[in-house]
PQR file with spaces between the fields and no chain letter, atoms N, CA, C, O and H, PARSE charges and radii, in Angstrom:
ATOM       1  N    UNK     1     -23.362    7.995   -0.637 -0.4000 1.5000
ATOM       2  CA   UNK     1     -22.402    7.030   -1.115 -0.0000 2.0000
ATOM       3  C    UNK     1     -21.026    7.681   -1.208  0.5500 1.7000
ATOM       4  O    UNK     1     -20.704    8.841   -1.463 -0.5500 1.4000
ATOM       5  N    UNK     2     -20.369    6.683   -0.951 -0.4000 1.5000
ATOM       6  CA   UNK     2     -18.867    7.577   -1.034 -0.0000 2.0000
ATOM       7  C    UNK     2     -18.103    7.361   -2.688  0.5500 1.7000
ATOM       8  O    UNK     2     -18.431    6.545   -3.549 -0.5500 1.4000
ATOM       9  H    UNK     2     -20.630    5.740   -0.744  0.4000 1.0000
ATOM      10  N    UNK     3     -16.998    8.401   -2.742 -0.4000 1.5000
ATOM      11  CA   UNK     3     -16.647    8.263   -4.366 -0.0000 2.0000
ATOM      12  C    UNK     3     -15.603    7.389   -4.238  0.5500 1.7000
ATOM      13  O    UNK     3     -14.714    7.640   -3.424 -0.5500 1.4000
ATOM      14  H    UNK     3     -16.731    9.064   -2.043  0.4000 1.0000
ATOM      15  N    UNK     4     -15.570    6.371   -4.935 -0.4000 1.5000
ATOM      16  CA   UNK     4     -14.694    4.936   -5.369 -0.0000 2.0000
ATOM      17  C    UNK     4     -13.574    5.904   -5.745  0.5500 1.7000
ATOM      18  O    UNK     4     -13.957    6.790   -6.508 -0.5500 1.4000
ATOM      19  H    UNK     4     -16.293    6.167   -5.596  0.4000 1.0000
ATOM      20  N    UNK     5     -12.243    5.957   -5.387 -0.4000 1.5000
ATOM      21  CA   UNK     5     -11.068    6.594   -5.736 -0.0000 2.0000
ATOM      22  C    UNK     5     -10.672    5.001   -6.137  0.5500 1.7000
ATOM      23  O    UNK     5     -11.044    3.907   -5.711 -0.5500 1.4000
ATOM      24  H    UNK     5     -11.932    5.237   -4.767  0.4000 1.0000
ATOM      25  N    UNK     6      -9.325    5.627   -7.616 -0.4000 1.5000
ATOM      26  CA   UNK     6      -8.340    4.822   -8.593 -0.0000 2.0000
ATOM      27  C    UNK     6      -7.619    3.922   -6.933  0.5500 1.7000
ATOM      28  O    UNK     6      -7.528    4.400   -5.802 -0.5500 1.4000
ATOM      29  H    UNK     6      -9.023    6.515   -7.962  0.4000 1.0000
ATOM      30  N    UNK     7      -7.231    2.545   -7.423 -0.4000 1.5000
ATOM      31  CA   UNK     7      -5.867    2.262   -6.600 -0.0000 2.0000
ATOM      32  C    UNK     7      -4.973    2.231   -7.010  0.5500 1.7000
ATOM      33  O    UNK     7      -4.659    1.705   -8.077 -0.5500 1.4000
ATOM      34  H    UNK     7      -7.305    2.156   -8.342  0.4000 1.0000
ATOM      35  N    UNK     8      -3.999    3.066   -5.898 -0.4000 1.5000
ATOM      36  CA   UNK     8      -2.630    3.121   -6.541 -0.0000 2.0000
ATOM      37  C    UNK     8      -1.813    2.683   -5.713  0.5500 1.7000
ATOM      38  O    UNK     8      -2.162    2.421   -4.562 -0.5500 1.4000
ATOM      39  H    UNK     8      -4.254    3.493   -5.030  0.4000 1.0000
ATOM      40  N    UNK     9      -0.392    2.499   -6.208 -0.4000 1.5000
ATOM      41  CA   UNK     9       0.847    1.480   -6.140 -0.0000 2.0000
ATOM      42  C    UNK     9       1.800    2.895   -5.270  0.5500 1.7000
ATOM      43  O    UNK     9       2.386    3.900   -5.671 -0.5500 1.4000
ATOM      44  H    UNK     9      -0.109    2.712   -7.143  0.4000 1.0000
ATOM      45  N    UNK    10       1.514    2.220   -3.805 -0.4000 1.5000
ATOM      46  CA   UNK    10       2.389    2.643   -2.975 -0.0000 2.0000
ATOM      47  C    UNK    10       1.277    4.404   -2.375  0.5500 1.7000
ATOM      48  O    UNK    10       1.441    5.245   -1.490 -0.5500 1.4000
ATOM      49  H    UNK    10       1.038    1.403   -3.480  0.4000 1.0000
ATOM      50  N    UNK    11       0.564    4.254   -3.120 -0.4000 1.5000
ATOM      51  CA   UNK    11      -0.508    5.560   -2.985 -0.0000 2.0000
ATOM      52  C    UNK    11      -0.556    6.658   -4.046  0.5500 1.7000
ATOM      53  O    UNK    11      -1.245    7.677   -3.990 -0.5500 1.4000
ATOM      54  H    UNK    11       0.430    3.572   -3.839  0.4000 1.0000
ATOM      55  N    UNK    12       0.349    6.267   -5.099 -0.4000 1.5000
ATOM      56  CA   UNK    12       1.581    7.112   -6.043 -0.0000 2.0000
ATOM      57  C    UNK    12       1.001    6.997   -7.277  0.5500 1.7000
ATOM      58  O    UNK    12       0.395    7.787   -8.001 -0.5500 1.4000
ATOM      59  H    UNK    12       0.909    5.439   -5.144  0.4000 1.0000
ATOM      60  N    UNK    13       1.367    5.651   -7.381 -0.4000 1.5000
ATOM      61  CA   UNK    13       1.379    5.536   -9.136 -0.0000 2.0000
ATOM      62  C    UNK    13       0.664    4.582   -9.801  0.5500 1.7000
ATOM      63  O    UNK    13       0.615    3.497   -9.221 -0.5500 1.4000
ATOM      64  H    UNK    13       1.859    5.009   -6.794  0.4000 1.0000
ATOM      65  N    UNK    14       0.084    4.668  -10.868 -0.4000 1.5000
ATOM      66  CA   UNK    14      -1.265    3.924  -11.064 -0.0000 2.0000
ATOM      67  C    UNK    14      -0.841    2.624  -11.429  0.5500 1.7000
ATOM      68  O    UNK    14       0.380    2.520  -11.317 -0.5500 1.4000
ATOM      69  H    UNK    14       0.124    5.549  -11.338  0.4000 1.0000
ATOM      70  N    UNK    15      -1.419    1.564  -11.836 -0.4000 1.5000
ATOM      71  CA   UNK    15      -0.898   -0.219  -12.263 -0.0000 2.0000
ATOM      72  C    UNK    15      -0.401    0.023  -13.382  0.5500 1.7000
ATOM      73  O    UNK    15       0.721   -0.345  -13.731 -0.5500 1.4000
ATOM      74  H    UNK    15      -2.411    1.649  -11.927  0.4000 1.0000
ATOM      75  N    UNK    16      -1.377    0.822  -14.218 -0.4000 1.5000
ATOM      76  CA   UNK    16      -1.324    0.321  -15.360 -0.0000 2.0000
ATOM      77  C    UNK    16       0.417   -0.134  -16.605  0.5500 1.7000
ATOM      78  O    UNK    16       0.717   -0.927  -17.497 -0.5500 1.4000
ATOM      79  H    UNK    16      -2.288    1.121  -13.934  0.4000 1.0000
ATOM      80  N    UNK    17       0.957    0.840  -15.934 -0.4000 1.5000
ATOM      81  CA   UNK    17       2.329    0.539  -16.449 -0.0000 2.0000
ATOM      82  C    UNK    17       3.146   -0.085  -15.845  0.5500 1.7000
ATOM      83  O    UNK    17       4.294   -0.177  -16.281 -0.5500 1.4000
ATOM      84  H    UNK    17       0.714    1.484  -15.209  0.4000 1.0000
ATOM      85  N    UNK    18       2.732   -0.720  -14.598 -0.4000 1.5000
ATOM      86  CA   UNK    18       3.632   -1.988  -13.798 -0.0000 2.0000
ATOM      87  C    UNK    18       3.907   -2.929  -14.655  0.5500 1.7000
ATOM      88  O    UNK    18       2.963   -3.435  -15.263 -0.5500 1.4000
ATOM      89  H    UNK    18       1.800   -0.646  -14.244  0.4000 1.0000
ATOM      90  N    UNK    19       5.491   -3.461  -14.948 -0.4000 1.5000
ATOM      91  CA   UNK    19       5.506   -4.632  -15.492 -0.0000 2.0000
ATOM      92  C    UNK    19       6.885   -5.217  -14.615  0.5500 1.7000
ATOM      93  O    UNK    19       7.963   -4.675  -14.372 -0.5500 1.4000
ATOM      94  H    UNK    19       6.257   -3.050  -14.454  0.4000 1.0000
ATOM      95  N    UNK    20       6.301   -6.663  -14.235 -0.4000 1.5000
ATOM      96  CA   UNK    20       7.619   -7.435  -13.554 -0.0000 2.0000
ATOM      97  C    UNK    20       8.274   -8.116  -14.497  0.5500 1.7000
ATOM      98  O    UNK    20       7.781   -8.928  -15.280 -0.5500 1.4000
ATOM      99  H    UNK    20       5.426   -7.103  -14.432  0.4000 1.0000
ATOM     100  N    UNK    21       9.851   -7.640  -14.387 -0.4000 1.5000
ATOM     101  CA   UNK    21      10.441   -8.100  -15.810 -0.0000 2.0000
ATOM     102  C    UNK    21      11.500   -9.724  -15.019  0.5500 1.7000
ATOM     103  O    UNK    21      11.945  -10.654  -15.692 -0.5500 1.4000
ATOM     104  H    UNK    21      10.252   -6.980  -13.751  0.4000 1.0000
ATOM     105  N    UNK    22      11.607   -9.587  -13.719 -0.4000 1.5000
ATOM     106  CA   UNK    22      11.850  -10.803  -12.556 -0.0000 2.0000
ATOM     107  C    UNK    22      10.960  -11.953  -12.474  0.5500 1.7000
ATOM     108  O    UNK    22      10.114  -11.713  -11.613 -0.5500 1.4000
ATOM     109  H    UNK    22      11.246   -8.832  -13.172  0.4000 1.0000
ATOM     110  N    UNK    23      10.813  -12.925  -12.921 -0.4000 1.5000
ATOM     111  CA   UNK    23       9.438  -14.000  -13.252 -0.0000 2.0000
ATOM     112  C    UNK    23       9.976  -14.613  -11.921  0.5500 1.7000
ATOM     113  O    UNK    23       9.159  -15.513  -11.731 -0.5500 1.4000
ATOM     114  H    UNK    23      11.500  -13.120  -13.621  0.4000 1.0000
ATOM     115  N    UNK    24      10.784  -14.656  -10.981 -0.4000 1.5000
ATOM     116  CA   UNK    24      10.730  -14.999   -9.471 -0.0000 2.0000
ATOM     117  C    UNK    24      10.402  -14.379   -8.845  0.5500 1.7000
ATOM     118  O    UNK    24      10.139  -14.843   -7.736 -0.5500 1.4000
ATOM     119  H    UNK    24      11.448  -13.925  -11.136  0.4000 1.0000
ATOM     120  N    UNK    25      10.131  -12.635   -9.113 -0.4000 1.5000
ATOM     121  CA   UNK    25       9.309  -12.366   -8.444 -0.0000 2.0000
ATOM     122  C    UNK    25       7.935  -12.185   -8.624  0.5500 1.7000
ATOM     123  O    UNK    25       7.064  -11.881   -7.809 -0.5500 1.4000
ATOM     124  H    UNK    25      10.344  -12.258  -10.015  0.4000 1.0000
ATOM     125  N    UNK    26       7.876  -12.434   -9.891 -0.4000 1.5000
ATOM     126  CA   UNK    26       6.061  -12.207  -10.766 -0.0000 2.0000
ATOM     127  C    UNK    26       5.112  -13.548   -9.525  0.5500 1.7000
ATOM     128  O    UNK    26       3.908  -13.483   -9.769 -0.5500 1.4000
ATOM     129  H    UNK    26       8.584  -12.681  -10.553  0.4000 1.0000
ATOM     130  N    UNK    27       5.359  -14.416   -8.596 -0.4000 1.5000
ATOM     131  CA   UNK    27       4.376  -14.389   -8.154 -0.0000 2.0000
ATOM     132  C    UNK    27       3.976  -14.002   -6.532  0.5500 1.7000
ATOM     133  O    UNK    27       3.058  -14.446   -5.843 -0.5500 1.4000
ATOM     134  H    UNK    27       6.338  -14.469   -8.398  0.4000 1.0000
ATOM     135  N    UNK    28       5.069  -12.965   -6.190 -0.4000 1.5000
ATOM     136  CA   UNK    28       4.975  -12.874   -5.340 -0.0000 2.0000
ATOM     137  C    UNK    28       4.532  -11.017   -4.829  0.5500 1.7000
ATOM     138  O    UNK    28       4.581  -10.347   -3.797 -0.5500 1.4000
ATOM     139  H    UNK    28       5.815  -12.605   -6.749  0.4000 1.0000
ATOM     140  N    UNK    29       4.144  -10.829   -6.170 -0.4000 1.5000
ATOM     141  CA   UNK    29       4.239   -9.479   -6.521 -0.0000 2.0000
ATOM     142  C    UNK    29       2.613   -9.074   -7.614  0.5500 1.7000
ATOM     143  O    UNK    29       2.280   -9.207   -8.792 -0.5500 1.4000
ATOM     144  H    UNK    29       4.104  -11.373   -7.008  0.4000 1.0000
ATOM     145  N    UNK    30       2.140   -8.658   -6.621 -0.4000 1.5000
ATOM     146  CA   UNK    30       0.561   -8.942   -7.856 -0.0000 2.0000
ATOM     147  C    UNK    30       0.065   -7.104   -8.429  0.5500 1.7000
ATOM     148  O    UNK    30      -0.332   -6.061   -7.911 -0.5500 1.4000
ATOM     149  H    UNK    30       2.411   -8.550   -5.664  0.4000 1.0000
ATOM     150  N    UNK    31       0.380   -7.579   -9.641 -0.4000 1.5000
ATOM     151  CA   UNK    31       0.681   -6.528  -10.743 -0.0000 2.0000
ATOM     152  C    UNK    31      -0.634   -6.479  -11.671  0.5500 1.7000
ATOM     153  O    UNK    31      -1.439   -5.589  -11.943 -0.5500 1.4000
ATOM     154  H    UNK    31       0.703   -8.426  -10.062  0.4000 1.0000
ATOM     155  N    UNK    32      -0.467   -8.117  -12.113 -0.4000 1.5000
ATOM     156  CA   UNK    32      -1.491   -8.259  -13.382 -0.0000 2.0000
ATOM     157  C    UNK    32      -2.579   -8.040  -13.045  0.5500 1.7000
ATOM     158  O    UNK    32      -3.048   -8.238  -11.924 -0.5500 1.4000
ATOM     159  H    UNK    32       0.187   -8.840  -11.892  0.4000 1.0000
ATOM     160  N    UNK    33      -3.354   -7.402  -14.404 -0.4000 1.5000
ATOM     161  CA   UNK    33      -4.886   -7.069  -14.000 -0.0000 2.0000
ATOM     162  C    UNK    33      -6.075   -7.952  -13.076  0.5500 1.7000
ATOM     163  O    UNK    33      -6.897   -7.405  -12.341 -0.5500 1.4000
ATOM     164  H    UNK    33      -2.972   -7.241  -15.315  0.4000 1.0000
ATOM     165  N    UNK    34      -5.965   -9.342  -13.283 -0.4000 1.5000
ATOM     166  CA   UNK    34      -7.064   -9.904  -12.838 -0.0000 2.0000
ATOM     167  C    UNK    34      -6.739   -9.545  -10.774  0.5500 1.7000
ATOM     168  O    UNK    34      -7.647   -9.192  -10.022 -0.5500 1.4000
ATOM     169  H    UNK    34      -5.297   -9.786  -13.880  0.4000 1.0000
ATOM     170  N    UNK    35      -5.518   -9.731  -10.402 -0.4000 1.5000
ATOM     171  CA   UNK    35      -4.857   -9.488   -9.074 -0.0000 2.0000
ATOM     172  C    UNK    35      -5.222   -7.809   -8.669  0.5500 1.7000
ATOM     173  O    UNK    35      -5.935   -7.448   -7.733 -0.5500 1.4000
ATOM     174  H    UNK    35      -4.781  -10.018  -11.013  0.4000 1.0000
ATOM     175  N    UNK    36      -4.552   -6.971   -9.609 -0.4000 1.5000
ATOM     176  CA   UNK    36      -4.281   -5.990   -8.784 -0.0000 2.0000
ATOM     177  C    UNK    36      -5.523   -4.756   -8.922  0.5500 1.7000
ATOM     178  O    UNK    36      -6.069   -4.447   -9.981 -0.5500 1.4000
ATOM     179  H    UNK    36      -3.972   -7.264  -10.369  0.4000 1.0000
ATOM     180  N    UNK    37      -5.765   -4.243   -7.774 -0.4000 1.5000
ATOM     181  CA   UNK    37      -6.910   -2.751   -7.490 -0.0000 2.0000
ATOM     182  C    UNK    37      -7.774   -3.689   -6.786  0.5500 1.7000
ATOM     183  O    UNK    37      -8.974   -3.574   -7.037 -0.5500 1.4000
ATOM     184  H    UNK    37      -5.322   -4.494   -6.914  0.4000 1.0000
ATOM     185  N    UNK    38      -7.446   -4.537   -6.008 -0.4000 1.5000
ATOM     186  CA   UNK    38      -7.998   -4.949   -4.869 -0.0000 2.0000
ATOM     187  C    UNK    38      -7.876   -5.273   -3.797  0.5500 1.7000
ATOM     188  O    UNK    38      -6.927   -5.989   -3.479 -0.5500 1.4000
ATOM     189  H    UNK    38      -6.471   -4.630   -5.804  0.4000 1.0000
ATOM     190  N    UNK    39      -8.658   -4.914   -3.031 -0.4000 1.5000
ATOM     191  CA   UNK    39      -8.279   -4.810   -1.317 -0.0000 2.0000
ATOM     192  C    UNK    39      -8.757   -5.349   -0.650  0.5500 1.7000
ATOM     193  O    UNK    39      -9.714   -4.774   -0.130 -0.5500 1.4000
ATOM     194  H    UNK    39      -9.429   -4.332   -3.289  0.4000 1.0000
ATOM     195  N    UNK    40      -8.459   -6.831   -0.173 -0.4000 1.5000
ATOM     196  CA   UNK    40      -9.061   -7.902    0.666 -0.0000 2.0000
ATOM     197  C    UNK    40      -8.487   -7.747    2.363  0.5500 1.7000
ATOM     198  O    UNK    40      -7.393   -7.428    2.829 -0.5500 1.4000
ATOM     199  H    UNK    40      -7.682   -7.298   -0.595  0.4000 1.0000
ATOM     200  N    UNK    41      -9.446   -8.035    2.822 -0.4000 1.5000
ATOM     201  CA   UNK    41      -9.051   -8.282    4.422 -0.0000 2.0000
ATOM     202  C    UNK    41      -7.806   -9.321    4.465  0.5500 1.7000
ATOM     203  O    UNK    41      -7.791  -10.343    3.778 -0.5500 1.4000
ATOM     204  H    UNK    41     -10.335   -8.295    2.444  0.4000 1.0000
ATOM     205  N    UNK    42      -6.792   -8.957    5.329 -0.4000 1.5000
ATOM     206  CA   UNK    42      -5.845   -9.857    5.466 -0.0000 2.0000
ATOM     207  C    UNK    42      -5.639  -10.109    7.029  0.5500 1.7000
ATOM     208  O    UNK    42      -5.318   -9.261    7.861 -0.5500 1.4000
ATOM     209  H    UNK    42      -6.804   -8.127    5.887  0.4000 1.0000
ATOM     210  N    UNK    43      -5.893  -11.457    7.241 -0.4000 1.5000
ATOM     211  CA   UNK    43      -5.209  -11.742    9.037 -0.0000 2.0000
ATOM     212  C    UNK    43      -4.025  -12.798    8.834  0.5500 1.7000
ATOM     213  O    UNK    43      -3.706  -13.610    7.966 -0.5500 1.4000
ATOM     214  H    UNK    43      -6.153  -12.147    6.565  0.4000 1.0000
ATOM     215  N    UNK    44      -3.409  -12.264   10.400 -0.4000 1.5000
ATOM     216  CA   UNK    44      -2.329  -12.987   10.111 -0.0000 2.0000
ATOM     217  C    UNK    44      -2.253  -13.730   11.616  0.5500 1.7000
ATOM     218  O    UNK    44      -1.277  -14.147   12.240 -0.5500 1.4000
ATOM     219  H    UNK    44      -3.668  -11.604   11.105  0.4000 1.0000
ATOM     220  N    UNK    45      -3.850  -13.722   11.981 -0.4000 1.5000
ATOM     221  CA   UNK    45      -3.307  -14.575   13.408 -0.0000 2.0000
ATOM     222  C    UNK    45      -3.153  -16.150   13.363  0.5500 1.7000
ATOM     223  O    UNK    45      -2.545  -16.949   14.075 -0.5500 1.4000
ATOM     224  H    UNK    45      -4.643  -13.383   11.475  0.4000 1.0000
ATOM     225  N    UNK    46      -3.935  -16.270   12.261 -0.4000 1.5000
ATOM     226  CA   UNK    46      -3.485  -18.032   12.386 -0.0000 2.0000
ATOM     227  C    UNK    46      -2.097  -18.362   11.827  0.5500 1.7000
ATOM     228  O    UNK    46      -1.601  -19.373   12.325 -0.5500 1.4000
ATOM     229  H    UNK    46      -4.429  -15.620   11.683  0.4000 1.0000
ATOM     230  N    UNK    47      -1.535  -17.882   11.123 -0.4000 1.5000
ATOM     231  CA   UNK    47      -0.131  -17.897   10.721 -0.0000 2.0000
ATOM     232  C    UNK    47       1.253  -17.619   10.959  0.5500 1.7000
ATOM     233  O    UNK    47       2.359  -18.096   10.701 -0.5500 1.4000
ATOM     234  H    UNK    47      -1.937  -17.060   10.719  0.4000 1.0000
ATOM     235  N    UNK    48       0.666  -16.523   11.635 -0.4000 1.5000
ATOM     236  CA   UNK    48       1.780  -16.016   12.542 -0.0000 2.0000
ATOM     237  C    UNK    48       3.214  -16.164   13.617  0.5500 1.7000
ATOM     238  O    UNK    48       4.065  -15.466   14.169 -0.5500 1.4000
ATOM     239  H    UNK    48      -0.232  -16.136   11.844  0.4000 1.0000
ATOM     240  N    UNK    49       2.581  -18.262   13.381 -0.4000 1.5000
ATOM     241  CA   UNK    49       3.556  -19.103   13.646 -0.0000 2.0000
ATOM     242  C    UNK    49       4.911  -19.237   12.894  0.5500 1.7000
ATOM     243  O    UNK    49       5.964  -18.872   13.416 -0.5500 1.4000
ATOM     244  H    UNK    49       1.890  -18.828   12.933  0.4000 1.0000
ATOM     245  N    UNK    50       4.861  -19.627   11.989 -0.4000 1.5000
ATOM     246  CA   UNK    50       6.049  -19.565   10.912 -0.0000 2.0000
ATOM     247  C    UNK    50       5.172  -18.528   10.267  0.5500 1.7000
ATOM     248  O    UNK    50       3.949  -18.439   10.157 -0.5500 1.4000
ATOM     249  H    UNK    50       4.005  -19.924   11.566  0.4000 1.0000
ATOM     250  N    UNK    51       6.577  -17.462    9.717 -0.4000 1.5000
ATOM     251  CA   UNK    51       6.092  -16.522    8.817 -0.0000 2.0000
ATOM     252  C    UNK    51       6.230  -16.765    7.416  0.5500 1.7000
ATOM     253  O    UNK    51       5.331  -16.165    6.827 -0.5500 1.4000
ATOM     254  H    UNK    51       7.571  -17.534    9.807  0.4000 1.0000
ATOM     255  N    UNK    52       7.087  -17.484    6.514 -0.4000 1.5000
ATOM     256  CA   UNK    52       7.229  -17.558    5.323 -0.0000 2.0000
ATOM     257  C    UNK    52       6.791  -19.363    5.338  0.5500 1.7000
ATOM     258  O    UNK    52       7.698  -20.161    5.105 -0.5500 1.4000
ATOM     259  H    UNK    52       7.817  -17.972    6.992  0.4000 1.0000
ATOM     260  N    UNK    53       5.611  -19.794    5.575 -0.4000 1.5000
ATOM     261  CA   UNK    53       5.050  -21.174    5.908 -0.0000 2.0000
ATOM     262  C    UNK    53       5.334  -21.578    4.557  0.5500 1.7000
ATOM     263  O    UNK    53       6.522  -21.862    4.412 -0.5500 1.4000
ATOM     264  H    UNK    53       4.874  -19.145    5.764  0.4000 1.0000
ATOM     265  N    UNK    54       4.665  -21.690    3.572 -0.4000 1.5000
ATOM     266  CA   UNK    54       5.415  -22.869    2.112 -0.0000 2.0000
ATOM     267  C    UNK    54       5.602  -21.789    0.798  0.5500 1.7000
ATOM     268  O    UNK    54       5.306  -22.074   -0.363 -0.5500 1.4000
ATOM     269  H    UNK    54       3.700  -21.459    3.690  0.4000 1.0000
ATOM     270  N    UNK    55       6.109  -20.609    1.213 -0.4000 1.5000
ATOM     271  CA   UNK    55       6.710  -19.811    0.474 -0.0000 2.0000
ATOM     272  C    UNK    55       7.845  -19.685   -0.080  0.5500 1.7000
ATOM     273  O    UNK    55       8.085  -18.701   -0.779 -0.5500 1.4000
ATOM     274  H    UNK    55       6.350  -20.378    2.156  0.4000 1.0000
């Protein structure tokens, strides 16, 4: 089995003291616990049409 390493912010620095003090950018920016130290598959071929689609 391999050893589960911490995730960190940018490879650097851990979450725990991330705070977005910008609430325009708080949702575009995933900080808070339930969001962040996770790493989902992301594609971007169906989208890739318009890039900022209803953002």
């Amino acid at each position: 089995m391999a050893i589960q390493q911490d995730v960190k912010l940018f490879n650097r620095w851990s979450f725990d003291d991330v705070e977005v003090s910008d609430i325009s950018l708080a949702d575009y920016i995933a900080v808070t616990p339930p969001k962040h130290a996770t790493y989902l598959p992301h594609t971007a071929g169906r989208y890739s049409v318009k890039r900022f689609r209803k953002a």
